[in-house]
C-alpha positions as CSV (number, residue, x, y, z in Angstrom):
1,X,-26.1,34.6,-32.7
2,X,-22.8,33.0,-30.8
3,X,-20.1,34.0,-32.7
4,X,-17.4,32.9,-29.7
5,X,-17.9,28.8,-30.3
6,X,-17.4,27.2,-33.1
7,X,-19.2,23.2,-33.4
8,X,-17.1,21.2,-35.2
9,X,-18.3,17.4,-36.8
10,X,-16.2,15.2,-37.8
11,X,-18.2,12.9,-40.3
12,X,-17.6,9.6,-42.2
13,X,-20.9,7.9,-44.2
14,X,-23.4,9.8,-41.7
15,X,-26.8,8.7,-41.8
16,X,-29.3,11.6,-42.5
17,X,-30.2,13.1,-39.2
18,X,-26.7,14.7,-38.9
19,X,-28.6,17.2,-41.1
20,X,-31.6,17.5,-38.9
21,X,-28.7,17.9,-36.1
22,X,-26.9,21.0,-37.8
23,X,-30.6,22.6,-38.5
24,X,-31.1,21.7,-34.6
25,X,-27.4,23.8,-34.0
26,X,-28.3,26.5,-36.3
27,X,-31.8,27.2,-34.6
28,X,-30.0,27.6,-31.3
29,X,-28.2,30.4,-32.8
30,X,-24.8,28.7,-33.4
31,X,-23.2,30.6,-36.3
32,X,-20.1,28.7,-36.5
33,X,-20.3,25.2,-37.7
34,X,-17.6,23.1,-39.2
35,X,-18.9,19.5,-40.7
36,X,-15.5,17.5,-41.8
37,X,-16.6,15.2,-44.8
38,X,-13.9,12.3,-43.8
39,X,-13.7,10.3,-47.6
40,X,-17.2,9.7,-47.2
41,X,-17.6,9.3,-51.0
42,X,-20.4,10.1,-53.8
43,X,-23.4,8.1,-51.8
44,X,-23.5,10.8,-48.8
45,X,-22.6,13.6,-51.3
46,X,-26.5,14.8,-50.9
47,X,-25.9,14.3,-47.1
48,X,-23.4,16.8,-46.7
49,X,-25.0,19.1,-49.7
50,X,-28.1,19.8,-47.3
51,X,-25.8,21.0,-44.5
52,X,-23.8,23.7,-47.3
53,X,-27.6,24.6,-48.2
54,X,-27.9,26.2,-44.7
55,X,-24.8,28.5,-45.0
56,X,-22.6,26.0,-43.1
57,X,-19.3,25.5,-43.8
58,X,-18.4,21.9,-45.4
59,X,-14.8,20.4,-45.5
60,X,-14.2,17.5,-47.6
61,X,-11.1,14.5,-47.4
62,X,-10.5,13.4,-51.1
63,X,-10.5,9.9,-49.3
64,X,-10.6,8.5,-45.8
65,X,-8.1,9.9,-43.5
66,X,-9.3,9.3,-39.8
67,X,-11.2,11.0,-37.1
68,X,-8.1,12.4,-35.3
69,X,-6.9,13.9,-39.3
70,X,-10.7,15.6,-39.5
71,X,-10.5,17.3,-36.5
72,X,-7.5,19.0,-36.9
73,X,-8.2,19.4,-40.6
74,X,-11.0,21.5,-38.9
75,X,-8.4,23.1,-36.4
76,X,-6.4,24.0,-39.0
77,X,-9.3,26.1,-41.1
78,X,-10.2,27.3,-37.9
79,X,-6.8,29.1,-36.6
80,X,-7.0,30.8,-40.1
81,X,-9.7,32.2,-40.7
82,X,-10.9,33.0,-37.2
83,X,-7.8,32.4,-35.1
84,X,-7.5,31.4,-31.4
85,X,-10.2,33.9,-30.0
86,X,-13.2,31.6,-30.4
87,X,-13.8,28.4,-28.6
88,X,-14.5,25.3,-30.1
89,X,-16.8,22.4,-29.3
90,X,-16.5,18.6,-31.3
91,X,-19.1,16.6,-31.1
92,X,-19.9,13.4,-32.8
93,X,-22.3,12.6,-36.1
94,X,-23.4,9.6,-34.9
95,X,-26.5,10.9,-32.7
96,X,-24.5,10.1,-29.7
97,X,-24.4,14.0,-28.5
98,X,-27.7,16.7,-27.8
99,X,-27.8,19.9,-28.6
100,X,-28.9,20.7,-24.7
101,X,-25.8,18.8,-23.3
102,X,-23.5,21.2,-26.1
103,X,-25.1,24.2,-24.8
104,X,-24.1,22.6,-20.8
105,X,-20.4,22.7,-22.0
106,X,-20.3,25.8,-23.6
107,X,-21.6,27.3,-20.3
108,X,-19.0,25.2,-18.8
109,X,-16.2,26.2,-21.3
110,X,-17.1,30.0,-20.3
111,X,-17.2,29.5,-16.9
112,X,-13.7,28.0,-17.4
113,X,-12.0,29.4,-20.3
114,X,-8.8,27.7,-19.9
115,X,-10.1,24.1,-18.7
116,X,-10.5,21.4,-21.1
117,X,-14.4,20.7,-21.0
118,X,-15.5,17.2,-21.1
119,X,-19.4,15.8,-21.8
120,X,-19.4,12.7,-19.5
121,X,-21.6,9.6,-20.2
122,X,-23.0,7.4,-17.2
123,X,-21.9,4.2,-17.9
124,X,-23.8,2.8,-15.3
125,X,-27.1,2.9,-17.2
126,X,-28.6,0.0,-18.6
127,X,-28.8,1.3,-22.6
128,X,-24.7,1.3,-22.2
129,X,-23.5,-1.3,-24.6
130,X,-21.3,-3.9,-23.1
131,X,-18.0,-3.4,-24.9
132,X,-18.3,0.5,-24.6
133,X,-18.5,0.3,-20.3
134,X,-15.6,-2.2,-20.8
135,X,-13.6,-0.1,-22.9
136,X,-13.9,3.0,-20.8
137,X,-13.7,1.3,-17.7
138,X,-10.2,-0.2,-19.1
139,X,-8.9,3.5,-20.4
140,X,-10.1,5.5,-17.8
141,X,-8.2,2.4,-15.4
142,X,-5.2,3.2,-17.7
143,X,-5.3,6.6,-18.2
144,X,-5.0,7.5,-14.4
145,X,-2.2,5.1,-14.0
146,X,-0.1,6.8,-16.6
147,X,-1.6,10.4,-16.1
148,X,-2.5,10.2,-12.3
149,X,-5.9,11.9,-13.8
150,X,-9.2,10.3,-13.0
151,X,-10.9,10.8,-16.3
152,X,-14.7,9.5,-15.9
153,X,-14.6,9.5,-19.5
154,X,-12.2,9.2,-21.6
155,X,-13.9,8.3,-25.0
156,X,-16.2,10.7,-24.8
157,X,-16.2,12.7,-27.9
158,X,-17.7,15.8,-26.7
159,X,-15.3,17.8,-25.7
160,X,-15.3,22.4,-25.6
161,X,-11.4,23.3,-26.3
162,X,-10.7,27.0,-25.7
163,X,-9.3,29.1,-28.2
164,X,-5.5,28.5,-26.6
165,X,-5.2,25.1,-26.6
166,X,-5.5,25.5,-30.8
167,X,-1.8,25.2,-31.5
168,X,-1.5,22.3,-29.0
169,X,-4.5,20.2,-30.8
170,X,-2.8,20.6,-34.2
171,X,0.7,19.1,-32.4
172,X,-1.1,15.8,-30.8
173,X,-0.1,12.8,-33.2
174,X,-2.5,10.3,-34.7
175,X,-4.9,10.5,-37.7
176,X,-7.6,8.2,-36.9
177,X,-9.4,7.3,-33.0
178,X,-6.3,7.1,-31.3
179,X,-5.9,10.9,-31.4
180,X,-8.6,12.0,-29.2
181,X,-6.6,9.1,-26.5
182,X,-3.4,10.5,-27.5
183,X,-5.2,14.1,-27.0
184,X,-6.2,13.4,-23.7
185,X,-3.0,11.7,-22.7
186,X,-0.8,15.0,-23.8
187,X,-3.4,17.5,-22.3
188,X,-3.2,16.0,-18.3
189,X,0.1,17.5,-18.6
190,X,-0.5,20.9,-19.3
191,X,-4.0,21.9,-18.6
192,X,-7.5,21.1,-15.9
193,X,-10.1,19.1,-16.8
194,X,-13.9,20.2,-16.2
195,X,-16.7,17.9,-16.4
196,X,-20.4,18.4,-17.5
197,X,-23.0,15.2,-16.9
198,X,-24.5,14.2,-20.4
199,X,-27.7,12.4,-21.9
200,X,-26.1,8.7,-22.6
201,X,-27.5,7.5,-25.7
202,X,-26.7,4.7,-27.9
203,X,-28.8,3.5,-30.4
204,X,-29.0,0.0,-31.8
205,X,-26.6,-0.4,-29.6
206,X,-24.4,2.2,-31.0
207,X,-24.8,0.3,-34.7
208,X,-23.4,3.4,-36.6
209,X,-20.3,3.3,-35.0
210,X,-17.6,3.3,-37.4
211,X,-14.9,2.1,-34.5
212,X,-13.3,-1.1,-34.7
213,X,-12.9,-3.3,-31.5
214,X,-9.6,-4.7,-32.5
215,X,-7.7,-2.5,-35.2
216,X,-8.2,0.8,-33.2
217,X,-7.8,-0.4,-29.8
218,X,-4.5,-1.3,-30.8
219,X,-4.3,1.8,-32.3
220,X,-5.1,3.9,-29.2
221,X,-2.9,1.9,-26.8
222,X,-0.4,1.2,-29.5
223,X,2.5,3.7,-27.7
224,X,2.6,1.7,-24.5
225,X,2.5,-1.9,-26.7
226,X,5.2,-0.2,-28.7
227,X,6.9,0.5,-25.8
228,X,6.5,-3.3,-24.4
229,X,8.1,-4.5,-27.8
230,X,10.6,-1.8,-26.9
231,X,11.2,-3.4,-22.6
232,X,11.4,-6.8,-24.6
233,X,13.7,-6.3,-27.2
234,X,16.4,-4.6,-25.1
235,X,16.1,-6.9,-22.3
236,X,16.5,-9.9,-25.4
237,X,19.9,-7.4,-25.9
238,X,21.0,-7.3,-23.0
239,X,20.5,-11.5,-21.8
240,X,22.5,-12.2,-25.4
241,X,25.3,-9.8,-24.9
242,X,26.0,-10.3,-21.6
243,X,25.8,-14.7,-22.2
244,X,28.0,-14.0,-25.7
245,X,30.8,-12.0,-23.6
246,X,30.8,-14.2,-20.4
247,X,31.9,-17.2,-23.0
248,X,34.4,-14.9,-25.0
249,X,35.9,-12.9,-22.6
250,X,39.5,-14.1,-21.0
251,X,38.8,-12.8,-17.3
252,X,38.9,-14.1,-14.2
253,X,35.0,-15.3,-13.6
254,X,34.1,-12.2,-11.2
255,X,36.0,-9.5,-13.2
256,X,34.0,-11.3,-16.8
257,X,30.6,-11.4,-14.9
258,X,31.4,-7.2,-14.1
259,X,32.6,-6.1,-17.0
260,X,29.8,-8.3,-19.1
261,X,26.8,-7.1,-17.1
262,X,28.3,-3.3,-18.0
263,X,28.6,-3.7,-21.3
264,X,25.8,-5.7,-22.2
265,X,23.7,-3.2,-20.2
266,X,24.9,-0.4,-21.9
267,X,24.1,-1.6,-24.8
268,X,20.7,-2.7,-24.2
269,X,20.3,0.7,-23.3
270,X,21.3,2.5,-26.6
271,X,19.0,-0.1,-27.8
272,X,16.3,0.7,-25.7
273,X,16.6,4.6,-25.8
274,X,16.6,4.1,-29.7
275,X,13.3,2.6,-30.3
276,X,11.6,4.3,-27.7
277,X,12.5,7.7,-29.3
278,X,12.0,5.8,-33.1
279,X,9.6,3.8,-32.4
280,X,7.1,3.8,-29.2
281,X,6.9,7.6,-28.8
282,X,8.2,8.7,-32.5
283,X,10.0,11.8,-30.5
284,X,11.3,14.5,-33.2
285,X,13.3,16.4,-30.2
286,X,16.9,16.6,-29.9
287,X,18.8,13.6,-29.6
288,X,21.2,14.7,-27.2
289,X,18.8,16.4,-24.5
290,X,16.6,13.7,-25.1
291,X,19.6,11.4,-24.3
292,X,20.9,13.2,-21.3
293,X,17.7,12.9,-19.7
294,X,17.4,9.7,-20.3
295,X,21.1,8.9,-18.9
296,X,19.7,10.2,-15.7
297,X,16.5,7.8,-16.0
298,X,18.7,4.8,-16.6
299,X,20.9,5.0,-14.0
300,X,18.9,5.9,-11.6
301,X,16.2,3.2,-12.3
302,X,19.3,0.9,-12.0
303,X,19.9,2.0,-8.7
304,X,16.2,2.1,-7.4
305,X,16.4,-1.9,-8.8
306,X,19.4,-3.1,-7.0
307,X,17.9,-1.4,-3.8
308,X,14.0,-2.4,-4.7
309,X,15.8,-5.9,-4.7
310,X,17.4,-5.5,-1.7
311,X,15.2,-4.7,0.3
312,X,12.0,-6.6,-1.1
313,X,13.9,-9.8,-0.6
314,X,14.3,-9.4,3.1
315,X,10.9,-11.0,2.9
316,X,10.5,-12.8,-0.7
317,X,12.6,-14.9,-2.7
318,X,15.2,-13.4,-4.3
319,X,13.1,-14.1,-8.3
320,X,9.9,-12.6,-7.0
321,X,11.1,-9.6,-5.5
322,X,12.9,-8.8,-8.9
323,X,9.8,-9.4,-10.7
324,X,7.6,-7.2,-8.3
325,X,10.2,-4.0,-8.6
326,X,11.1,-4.2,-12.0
327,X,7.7,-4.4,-12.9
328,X,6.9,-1.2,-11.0
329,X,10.0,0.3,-12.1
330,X,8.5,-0.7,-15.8
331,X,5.4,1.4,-15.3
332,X,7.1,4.2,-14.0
333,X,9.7,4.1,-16.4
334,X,7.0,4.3,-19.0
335,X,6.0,7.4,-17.3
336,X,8.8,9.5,-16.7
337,X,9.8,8.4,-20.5
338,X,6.5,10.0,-22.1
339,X,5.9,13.4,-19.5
340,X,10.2,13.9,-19.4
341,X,12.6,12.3,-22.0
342,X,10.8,12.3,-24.9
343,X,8.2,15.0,-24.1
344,X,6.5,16.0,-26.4
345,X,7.3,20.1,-28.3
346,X,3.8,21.9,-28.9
347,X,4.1,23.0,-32.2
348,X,1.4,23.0,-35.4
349,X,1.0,20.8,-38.9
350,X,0.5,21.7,-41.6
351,X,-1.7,19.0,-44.1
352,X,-1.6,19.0,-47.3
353,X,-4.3,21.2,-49.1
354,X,-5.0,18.5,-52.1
355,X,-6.4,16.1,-49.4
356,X,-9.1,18.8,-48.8
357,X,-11.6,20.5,-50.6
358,X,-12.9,23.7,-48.5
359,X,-16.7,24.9,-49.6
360,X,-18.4,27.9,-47.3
């Protein structure tokens, strides 16, 4: 029996063959099994009855709380009762993941026992559902632009974590599908990435799927949104401020324009470095070496404008070339904010035991 890996399912209203698939798990000699009952209610209470039948360990949400909230609800039980020695291996309830391609990444996972172990889909093949090649195709796009990681897949939701990166998993934020993103995102800046090839299946054109086009696609690529609203409102800051104190000020016109531009951009950024760390990255570090580093970033993405400026508009009009290097100066900015200012402390959570119910 492998008692190094631990399988762990995060389910909400499964159809019946996730039982058939933990018998299938069990046969292989996987001792260790962890099925999360996400709030899936009284009609899939039989469901999750067969799996506790065959000695496997059932967690149950009082109500729905989110894929990224069942995992580490499993993480959690995990680090207590068997701590960070064993490996662990998520996989979806949907059907979506084989037993074979679990076994490929456990090899994988021991071959590489400190790489982060990722079941890769070919989206190329014809049973792939429209709007899940276009969604990957737009993360993966994404995620290398603010990672510089090439991710083949970055939804995938089979994934072998080693023991170590426990304490990390529990510190990622989000309690629903933008955790595994948000995962992902966080883990390209402390760890490799291995790949294993998987079956690609989808079924009924992956009809099961409890993921919501709209609702958590905003969710997964709500920080960088957040962060937009963020750019926007500062910048809003900033054009008012600087137009207010051009009329009231009693200065000669070039000392007003000077000492509005300063103070409205200061401003703007107190502003800015407020609802970032608030609001688009909901940092709980220290304010004041948060703020120091972001000092630096201001002033020196100030400076690499005015000379992005000059220089792009030795060969495009003057509007264009601000446009062209503030919006690469946005990007980056976005960046250096998330890996530097308000980076991110690895650190546990605790959840609340009334919202789970632990039978083994």
């Amino acid at each position: 029996m492998d008692r190094d890996t631990v399988i762990v399912i995060p389910a909400y209203e499964p159809e019946g063959r996730l039982v058939d698939f933990v018998g299938d798990l069990r046969e292989v000699g996987y001792e260790y099994i962890v099925v999360v009952d996400d709030g899936s209610g009284v009609d899939y209470r039989s469901i999750f009855s067969s799996i506790e039948l065959m000695d496997i360990v059932v967690l149950r949400h009082m109500r729905n709380l989110g894929k990224g909230r069942a995992l580490c609800t499993a993480f959690l039980y995990i680090k207590n009762r068997l701590g960070e020695s064993v490996n662990i291996i998520t996989a979806d309830a949907d059907g979506q993941h084989l037993v074979k391609d679990i076994k490929k990444v456990e090899k994988k996972l021991k071959e590489n026992p400190v790489d982060l172990v990722l079941g890769v889909r070919d989206f190329t093949s014809e049973n792939v559902p429209f709007k899940s090649k276009k969604g990957n195709e737009i993360t993966r796009k994404f995620f290398k632009l603010t990672t510089g990681v090439d991710c083949p897949d970055t939804q995938t939701g089979l994934r072998g974590i080693p023991g170590s990166m426990l304490e990390f998993a529990l510190g990622v934020y989000g309690d629903r599908y933008e955790y595994e993103m948000n995962f992902l995102t966080e883990a390209a800046q402390r760890y490799h990435f291995s790949y294993v090839p998987i079956t690609t299946v989808y079924e009924n054109n992956n009809a099961c799927s409890h993921f919501r086009p709209v609702m958590d696609s905003l969710r997964i690529y709500g920080r960088p949104v957040r962060f937009l609203l963020s750019s926007l409102t500062s910048s809003g800051v900033d054009l008012l401020l600087f137009y207010l104190l051009t009329v009231f000020l009693q200065y000669p016109h070039g000392k007003q324009i000077i000492i509005a531009t300063i103070i409205a951009r200061v401003c703007s950024g107190v502003v800015n470095f407020e609802m970032n760390k608030h609001f688009s990255f909901k940092s709980k570090g220290k304010a004041h070496k948060e703020g120091a580093r972001y000092f630096v970033l201001f002033v020196g993405q100030m400076m690499l404008s005015a000379g992005g400026v000059s220089i792009v508009s030795a060969v495009l009009p003057n509007p264009f070339a601000k446009i062209i290097v503030d919006t690469l100066l946005f990007v980056l900015s976005y960046i250096i904010q998330k890996q530097w200012v308000f980076a991110k402390e690895i650190k546990g959570e605790s959840y609340e035991k009334s919202a789970v119910s632990i039978n083994s």
